[in-house]
C-alpha positions in Angstrom: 13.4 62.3 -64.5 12.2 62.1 -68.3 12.2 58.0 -67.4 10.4 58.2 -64.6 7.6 60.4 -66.0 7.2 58.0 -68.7 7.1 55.0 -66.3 4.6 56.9 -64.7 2.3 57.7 -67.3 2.7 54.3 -68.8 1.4 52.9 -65.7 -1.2 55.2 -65.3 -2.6 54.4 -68.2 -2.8 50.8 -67.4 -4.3 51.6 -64.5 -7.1 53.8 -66.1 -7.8 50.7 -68.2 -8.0 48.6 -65.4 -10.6 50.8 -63.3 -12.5 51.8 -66.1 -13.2 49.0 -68.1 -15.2 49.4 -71.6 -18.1 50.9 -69.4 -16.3 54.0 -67.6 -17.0 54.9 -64.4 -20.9 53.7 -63.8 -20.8 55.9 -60.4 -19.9 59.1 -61.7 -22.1 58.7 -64.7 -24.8 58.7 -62.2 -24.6 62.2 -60.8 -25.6 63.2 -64.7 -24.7 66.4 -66.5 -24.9 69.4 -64.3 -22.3 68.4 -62.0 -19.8 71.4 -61.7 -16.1 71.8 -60.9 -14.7 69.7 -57.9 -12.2 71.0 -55.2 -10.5 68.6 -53.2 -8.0 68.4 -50.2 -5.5 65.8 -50.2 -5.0 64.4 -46.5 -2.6 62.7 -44.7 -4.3 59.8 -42.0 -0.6 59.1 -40.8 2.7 60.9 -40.6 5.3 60.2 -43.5 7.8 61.4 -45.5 6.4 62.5 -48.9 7.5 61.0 -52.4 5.1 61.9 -55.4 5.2 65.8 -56.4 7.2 65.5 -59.2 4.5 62.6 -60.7 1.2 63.5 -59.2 0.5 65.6 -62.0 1.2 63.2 -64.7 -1.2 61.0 -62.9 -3.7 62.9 -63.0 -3.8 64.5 -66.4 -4.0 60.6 -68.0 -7.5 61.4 -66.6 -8.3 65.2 -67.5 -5.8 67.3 -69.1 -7.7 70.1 -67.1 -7.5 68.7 -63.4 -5.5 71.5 -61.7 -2.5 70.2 -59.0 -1.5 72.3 -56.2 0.9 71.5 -53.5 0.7 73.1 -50.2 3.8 75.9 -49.3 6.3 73.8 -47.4 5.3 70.2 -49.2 8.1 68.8 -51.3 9.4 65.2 -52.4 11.4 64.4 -49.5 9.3 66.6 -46.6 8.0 65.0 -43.4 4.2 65.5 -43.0 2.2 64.9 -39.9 -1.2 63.1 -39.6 -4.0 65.3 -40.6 -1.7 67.9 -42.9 -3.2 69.2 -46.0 -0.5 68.0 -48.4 -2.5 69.3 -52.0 -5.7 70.7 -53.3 -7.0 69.4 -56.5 -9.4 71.5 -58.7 -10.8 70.6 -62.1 -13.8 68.8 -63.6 -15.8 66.6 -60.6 -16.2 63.3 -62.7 -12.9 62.7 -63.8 -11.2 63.8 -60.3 -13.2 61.1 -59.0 -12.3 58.6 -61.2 -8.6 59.6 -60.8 -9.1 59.8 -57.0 -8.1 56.2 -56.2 -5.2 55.5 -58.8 -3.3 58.4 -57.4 -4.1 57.6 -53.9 -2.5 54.2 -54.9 0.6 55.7 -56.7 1.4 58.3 -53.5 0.6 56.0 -50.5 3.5 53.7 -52.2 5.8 56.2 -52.9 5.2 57.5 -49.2 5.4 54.2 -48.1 9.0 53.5 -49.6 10.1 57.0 -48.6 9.3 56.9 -45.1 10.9 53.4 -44.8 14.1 55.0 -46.1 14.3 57.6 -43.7 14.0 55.6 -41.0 17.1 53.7 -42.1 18.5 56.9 -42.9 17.8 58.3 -39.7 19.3 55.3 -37.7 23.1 55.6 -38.8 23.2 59.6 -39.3 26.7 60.4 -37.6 28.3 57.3 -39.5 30.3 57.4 -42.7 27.1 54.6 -43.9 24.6 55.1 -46.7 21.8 53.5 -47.3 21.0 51.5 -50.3 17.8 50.0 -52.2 18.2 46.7 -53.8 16.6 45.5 -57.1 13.7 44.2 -54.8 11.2 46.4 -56.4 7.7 45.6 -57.5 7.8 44.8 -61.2 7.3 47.7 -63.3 7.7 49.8 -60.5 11.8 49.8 -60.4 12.3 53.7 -61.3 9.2 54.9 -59.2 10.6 52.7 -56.2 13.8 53.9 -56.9 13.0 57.4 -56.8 11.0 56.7 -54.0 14.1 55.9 -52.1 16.1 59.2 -53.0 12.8 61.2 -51.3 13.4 59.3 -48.2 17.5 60.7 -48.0 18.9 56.6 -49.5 20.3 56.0 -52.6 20.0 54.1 -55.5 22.0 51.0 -56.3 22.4 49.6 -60.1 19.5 49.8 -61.7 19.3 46.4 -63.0 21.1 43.8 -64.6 22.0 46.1 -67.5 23.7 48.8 -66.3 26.8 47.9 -63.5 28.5 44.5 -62.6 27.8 42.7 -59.6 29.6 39.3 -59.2 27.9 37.5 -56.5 28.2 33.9 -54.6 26.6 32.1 -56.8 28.6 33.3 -60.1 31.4 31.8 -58.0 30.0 28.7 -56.6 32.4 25.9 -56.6 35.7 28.0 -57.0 38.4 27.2 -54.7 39.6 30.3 -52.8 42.7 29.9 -54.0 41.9 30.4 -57.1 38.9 33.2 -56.4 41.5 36.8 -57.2 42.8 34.5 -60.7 38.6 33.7 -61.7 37.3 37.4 -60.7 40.4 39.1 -62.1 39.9 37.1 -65.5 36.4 38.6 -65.3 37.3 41.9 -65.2 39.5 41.7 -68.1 36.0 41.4 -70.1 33.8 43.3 -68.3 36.4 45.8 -69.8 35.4 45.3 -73.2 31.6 45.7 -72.5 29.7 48.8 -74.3 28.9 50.8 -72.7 31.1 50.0 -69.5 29.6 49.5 -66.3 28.7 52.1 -63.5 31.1 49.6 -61.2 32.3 46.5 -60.9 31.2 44.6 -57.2 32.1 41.5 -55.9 30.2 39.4 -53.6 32.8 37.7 -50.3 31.0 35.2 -48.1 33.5 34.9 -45.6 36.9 37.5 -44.5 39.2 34.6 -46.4 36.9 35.3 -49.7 37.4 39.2 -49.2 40.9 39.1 -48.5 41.1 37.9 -52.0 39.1 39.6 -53.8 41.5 42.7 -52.5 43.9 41.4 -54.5 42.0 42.2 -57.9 43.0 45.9 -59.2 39.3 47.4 -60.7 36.7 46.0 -58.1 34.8 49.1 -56.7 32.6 47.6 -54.0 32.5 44.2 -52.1 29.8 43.3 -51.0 29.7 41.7 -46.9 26.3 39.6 -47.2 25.3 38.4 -43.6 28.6 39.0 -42.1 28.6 39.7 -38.1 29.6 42.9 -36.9 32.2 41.4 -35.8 33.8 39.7 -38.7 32.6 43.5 -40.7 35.2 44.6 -38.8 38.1 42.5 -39.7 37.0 42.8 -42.9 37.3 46.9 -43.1 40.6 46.7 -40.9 42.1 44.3 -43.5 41.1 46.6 -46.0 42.4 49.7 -44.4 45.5 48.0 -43.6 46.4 47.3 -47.4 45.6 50.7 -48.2 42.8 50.8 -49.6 40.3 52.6 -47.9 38.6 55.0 -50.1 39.8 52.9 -53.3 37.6 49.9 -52.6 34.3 50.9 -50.5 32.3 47.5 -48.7 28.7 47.0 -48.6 26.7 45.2 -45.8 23.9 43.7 -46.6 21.2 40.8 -45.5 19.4 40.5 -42.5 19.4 44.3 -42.4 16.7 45.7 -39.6 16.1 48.7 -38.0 17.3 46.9 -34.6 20.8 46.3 -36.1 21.9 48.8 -39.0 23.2 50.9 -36.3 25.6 48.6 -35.2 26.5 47.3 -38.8 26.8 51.1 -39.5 29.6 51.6 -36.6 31.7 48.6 -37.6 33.0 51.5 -40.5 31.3 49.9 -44.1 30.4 52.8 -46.8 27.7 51.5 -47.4 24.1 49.5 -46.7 21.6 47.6 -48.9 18.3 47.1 -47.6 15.9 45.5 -49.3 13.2 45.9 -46.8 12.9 49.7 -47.9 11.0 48.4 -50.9 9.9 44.7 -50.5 8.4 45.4 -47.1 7.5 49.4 -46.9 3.9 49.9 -45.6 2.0 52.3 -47.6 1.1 55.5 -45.9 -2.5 56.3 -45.3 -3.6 59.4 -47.5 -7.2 60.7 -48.8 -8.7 62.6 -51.0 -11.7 64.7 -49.1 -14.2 67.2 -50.7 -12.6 70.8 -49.8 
């Protein structure tokens, strides 16, 4: 949380910059002096699933320390609003809340947007043992807030970049006979061992069910990763694993071509888990405002 309230303010603060300019806001300026305190509703124009509460405020004190943040009873990161609800007020000094008003709109309806995206997937394989996953196709900058984003909407998060787990994918092992894939990856291992701090986990891409068979023979590989397998050949793959006795030792990951037509189906075949990159490189922001109360 402390990271992504820094992230937040960090980009707020570029995004005051931006707006503002060297002049300030040349609209505001115009109502002069004797403008009092504003009170504002914050609307939704479409329903959603909300992401935001726990940076709203942040957003808004980069403009006024004294802009006041309420949240209706009932509202909370990871709620389901309808169109027309009355998600917050805002209170505070009228120039500055108008200033804000469009950066925050901009920061929420993306948060919304990924959020609402993620429940849908969420939604669409409840009953299975799947969970859904967010890939590192973030906007850049934006990789916590998306992230976050995700964990409103019921998914969770995969690594959070390069830095911080192990993910050995098709193109690592380009060129490597399958004979001699378990002897490369297991090699591999051996120094991903030595690595400080260690990594979250260690996952390992298989393009076909001949590359995942071996890969099942490398003791310390936490996921594999299915990438555009068939439902069909997801399957084989998780009664080959099952049958070596490794369920719940090494968990498999679908991913590619991942809609909300098929991740039903790719959720039954029996995979722990599956990565969607659509939930952040695709999610439609959410329609909110910010009306005079």
């Amino acid at each position: 949380m402390d990271l992504l309230r820094t992230r937040v303010r960090e980009l707020a603060e570029m995004a005051r910059a931006e707006d503002l300019g060297d002049a300030g806001d040349i609209s505001s300026r115009l109502l002069g002096e004797d403008v009092g305190p504003g009170e504002y509703r914050l609307v939704s124009r479409r329903a959603g699933v909300l992401a935001g509460c726990a940076v709203a405020g942040d957003i808004l004190t980069t403009y006024d320390r004294w802009i006041e943040l309420t949240w209706t009873q009932g509202v909370w990161d990871g709620s389901r609003f309808k169109i027309g609800a009355e998600l917050a007020r805002v209170r505070g000094p009228n120039g500055p809340i108008l200033a804000a008003e469009r950066v925050l709109l901009n920061f929420l309806q993306r948060l919304c947007g990924v959020a609402t995206a993620t429940r849908a997937y969420v939604d669409a394989v409840a009953g299975t043992p799947a969970k859904i996953l967010d890939t590192r196709k973030t906007i850049p900058g934006w990789r916590v807030l998306d992230k976050y984003a995700v964990c409103c909407g019921g998914g969770r998060n995969h690594r959070m970049g390069l830095h911080d787990a192990v993910l050995i994918k098709d193109n690592h092992l380009a060129g490597i006979e399958r004979e001699r894939l378990a002897g490369v990856v297991f090699e591999m291992l051996n120094q991903a061992a030595s690595l400080d701090p260690p990594p979250k986990f260690v996952e390992v891409e298989a393009d076909t069910v001949e590359q995942a068979a071996e890969v099942f023979k490398v003791v310390g590989v936490d996921f594999v990763l299915l990438d555009n397998f068939k439902p069909a050949d997801l399957r084989k793959v998780v009664k080959l694993r099952d049958s070596l006795g490794l369920k719940g030792k090494v968990r498999l990951e679908a991913s590619g071509g991942i809609t909300l037509d098929n991740v039903r189906t790719i959720a039954e075949t029996g995979v722990e888990r599956i990565s969607v990159g659509a939930i952040t490189h695709s999610a439609p922001a959410i329609d909110l405002a910010l009306e005079s109360a």
